[in-house]
N, C-alpha and C positions, 0 to 999 in steps of 0.2 A: 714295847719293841724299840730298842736304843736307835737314836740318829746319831750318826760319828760325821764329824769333821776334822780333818789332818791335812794342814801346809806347812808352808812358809810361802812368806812375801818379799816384798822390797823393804817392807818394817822390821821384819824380824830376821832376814837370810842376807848374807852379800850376795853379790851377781854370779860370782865362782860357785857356790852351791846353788845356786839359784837352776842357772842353767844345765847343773850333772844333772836336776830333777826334771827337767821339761820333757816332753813328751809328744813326739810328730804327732798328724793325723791316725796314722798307720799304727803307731806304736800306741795309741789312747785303745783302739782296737785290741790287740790285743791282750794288753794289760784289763782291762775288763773283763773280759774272759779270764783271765786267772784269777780274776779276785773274786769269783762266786763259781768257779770250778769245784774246788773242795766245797762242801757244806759247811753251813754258818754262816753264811753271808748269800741275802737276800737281793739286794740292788746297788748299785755303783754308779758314779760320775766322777767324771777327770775332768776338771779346769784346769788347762798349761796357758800361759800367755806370757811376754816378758816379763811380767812383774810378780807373777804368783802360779805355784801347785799346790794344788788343792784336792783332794779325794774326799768325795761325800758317799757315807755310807750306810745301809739301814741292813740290819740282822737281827736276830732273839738273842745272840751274846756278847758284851758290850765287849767283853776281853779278847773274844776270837775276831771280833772287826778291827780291834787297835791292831792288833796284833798281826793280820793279813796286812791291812794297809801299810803301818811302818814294815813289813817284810817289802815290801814293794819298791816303799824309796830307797830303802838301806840296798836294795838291788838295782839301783839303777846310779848308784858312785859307792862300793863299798869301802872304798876307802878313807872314803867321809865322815863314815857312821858317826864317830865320837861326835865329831862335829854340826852333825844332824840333828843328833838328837836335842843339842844345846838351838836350835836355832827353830823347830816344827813347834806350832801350835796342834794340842788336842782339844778339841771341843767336842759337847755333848748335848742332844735335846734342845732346848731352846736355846742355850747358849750358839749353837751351830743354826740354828733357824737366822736369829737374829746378824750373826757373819754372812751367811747367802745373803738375805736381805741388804745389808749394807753394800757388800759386794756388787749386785744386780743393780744398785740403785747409783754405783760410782762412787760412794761415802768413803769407801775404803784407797779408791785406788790413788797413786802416787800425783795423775792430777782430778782432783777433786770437780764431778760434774761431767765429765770429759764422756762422750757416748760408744766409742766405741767396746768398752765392757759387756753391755747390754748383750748385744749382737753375742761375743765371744761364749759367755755363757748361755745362749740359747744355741750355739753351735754343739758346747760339752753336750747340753739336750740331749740335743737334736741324733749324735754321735752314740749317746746310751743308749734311746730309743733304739735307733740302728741295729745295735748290737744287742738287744734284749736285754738289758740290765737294766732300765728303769722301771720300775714296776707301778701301782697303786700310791706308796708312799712321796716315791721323788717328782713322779706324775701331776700329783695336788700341791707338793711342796715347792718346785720348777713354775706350776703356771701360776703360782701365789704372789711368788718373788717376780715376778712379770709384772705382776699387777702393783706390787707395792713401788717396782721401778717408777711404770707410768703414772703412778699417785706421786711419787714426789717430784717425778718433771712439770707436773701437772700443777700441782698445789705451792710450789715452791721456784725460784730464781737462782737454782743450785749450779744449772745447766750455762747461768749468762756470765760473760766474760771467762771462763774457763780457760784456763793457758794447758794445751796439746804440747803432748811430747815432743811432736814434731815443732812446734812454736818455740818451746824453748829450745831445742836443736840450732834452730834458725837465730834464735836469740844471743846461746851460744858464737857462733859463728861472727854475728857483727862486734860482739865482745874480741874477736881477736882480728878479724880485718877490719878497717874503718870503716869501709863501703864494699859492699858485694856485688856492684855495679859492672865492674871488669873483670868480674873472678870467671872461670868456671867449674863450672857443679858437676859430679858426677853423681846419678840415684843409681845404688844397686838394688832391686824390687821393684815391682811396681802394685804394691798393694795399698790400702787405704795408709797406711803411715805414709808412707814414699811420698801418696798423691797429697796429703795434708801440706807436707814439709816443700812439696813442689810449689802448690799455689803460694803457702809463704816466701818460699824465695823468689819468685814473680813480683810479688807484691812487694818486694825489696828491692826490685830492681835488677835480680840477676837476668843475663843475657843470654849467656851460653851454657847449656842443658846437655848432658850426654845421660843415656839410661838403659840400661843393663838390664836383662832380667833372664831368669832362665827359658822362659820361655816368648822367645822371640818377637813373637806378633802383639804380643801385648807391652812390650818395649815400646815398639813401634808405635801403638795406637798412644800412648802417652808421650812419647817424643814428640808424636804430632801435634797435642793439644798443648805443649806446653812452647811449640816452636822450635825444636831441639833435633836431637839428634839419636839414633839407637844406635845400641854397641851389642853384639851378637855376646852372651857370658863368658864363651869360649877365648873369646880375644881382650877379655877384660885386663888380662895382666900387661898387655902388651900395648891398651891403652892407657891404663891408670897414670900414665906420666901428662896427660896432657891436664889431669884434674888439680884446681886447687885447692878444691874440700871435696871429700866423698860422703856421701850419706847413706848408710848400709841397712838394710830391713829384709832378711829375707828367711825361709825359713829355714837353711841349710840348718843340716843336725853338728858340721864341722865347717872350721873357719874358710872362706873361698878367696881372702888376700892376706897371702903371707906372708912374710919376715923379707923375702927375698925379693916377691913383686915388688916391696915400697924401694928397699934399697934400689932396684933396675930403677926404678922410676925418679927418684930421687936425682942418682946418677945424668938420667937423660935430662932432669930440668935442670942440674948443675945448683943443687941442693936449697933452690927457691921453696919455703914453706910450704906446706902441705896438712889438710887440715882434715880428721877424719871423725865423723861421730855416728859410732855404730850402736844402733837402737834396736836390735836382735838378738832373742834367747833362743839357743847358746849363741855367740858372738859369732860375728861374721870375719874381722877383723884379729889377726891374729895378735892376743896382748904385748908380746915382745915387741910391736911395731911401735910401742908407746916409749922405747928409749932411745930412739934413734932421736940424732939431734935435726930437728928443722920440720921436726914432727909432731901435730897436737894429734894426740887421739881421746876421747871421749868416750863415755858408756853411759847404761840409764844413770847408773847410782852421781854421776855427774850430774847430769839431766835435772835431781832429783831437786838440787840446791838453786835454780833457779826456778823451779817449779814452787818451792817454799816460800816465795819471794812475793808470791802473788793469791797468795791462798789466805791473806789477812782480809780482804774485800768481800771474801762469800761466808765469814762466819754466824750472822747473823742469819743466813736461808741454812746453813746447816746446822742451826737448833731448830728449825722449821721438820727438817725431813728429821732429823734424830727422834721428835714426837713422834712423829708419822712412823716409822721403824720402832719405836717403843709396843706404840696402839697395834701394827699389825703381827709384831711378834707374839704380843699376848694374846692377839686371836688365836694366832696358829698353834699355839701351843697349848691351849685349853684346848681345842680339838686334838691335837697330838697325845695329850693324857688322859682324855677320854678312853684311849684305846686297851690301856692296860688294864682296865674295867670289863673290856670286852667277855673275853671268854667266861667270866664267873655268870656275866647277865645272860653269857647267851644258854651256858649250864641249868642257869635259874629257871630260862624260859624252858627248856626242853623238858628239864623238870615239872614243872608247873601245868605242863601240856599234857605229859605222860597220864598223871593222875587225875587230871579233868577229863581226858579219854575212856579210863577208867572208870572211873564213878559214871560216866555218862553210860558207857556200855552195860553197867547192872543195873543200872536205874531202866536203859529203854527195854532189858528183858524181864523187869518189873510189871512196867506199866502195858501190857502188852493190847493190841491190836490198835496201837498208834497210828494214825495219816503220814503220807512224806510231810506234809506239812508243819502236823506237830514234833517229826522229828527236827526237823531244822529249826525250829521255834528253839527247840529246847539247847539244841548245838549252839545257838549264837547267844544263849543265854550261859550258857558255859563260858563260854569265851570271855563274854561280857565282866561274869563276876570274877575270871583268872585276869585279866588284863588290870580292872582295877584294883585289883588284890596285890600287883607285883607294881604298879603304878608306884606308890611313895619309894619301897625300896630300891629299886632301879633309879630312882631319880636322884637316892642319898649316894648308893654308889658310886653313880659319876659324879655326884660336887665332891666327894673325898676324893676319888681317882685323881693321881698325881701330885697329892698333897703331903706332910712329914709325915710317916706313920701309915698311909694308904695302905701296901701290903700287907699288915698284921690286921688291918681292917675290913681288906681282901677276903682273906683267913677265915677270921669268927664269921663272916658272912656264907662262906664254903662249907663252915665246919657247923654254924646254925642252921642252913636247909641240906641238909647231910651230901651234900656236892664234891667232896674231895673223890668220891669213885668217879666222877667226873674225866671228862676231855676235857684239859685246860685248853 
């Protein structure tokens, strides 16, 4: 039974396609339901996050799973397709085992060790369960990948000195002001990015804090702890003049400062620089605001190059977890091709029972005026000598199961105890 995996990331997609493919709360919802509406397709998860889409899939036909899921991205920008297609990774079986695994464990993402991943992907979970698409397969394959995260937090120093999105944001930032001492900050968000990129500008020395969010009270409850100030979203464009870096994280599905707010604002500071880095898939920040002059704007794929800068310090703990990721994928996936074995063994056994049934019911009208006693006697002797009669071959099937050649071995095995009239 195929496992499918189909993205693009920050490695393989720029930001522009990146974000045609992402996916609200709301929209992961229903997209699941379409992808195992029709048959052939067994269970789904949607990973959307700034840096990656990702659809994990398990069905009986390898071609009808590629095939739903790129229907899916190629519909959510079709005017991309071309360009899609040059930029999605396909993976299959372990190869897709071992990408969740990297993935869960942070190995993949843009900053290496960084935790919030973890979380996001037990949200996709959390989201399928929700909606009934995880079933038995993603179930054991989801809490495995949990477990291989906290084996490599655990076993490994992947997690220390990690430089946050938000870190480099902040890093950025002193790269173009000398001191951030007198600036002030506007956060539009106030989600764990925001609050990361907040304490770093604290701890930089910034002073004055304004914070936006859509939803009001929780502006507020951050403005508070950061000593700041809230800005209701609605009034955002009509204060955005008073900021001189903005820092945007929110999950709008379309931009909420546009072309015109920055010129308004611009205009009112009498075209004093203005510094904006927006860390939000799709963009919060309208990209035209990037050629106005006295204007930096930034995105992750920026982000990306300082983040490279500091990823020479953990490469010896990530040949530590790349083991650990080696060791646990091969677990998983010895149990994962065990299962292609399934239906011939479980054929075997039904077989094997059938005809022990048999013999057993003319032998007890044989022996006749037998005790309950001696009939059970003779029942668990039955049993006894089918179980160890199917004992070696059951045991050969699964070491071949999954191997070059398994199904034509499959086969002679179906076609040696006459099982092809069989339920596969």
């Amino acid at each position: 039974m195929p496992l499918i995996l189909i993205g693009a990331n920050h490695k393989t997609a720029p930001l522009e396609l990146r974000e045609s493919l992402s996916f609200g709360p709301e929209e992961q919802a229903e997209a699941l339901q379409s992808l195992l509406e029709p048959p052939g397709l067994d269970e789904a998860l949607i990973l959307s996050t700034c840096n990656r889409t990702e659809v994990l899939a398990h069905g009986a036909d390898p071609h009808v799973c590629v095939q739903r899921v790129r229907s899916l991205m190629v519909g959510r920008s079709p005017q991309l397709e071309r360009e899609l297609e040059e930029h999605i990774y396909v993976l299959m079986d372990s190869q897709a085992v071992r990408h969740l695994f990297s993935v869960a464990s942070s190995m993949d993402s843009m900053v290496v060790g960084e935790p919030q991943i973890l979380g996001q992907v037990k949200e996709a979970y959390r989201l399928a369960v929700q909606n009934g698409t995880a079933g038995p397969m993603l179930n054991r394959l989801l809490h495995h990948a949990f477990r291989v995260s906290k084996r490599v937090r655990t076993e490994t120093d992947i997690g220390r000195g990690a430089v946050s999105v938000a870190y480099a944001a902040v890093e950025m930032a002193r790269s173009i002001f000398r001191s951030l001492m007198d600036k002030t900050v506007l956060l539009v968000g106030a989600g764990e990015m925001v609050e990361l990129a907040a304490k770093h500008l604290k701890e930089r020395g910034v002073q004055r804090i304004l914070v936006s969010n859509r939803t009001l009270s929780r502006a507020e409850a951050l403005a508070a702890q950061l000593g700041g100030q809230a800005v209701p979203l609605e009034s955002l464009s009509s204060q955005l003049y008073r900021a001189d870096m903005v820092l945007s994280c929110t999950g709008s599905q379309m931009p909420i400062i546009g072309l015109e707010h920055v010129k308004s604002a611009l205009r009112t500071r009498k075209n004093r620089p203005m510094f904006f880095i927006d860390i939000a898939v799709p963009r919060d920040v309208d990209p035209r605001v990037g050629n106005l002059n006295n204007v930096f704007l930034y995105d992750l794929d920026d982000l990306q190059k300082v983040v490279e800068n500091h990823k020479g310090a953990r490469q010896e703990e990530l040949k530590k977890a790349t083991a650990i990721l080696e060791e646990e994928t091969k677990r998983f996936s010895s149990w994962l091709n065990t299962l292609e074995a399934e239906p011939t063994i479980r054929a075997l056994a039904r077989w094997a029972d059938q005809v022990r049934q048999g013999e057993l019911e003319r032998s007890i009208q044989k022996l006749k005026g037998l005790s309950e006693k001696e009939r059970e006697t003779l029942e668990a002797m039955s049993k006894a000598i089918v179980s160890k009669l199917l004992h070696r071959p059951i045991s050969r099937i699964r070491e071949q199961s999954g191997k070059e050649g398994s199904a034509g071995y499959l086969e002679v095995a179906r076609e040696l105890f006459g099982l092809n009239g069989e339920t596969k």
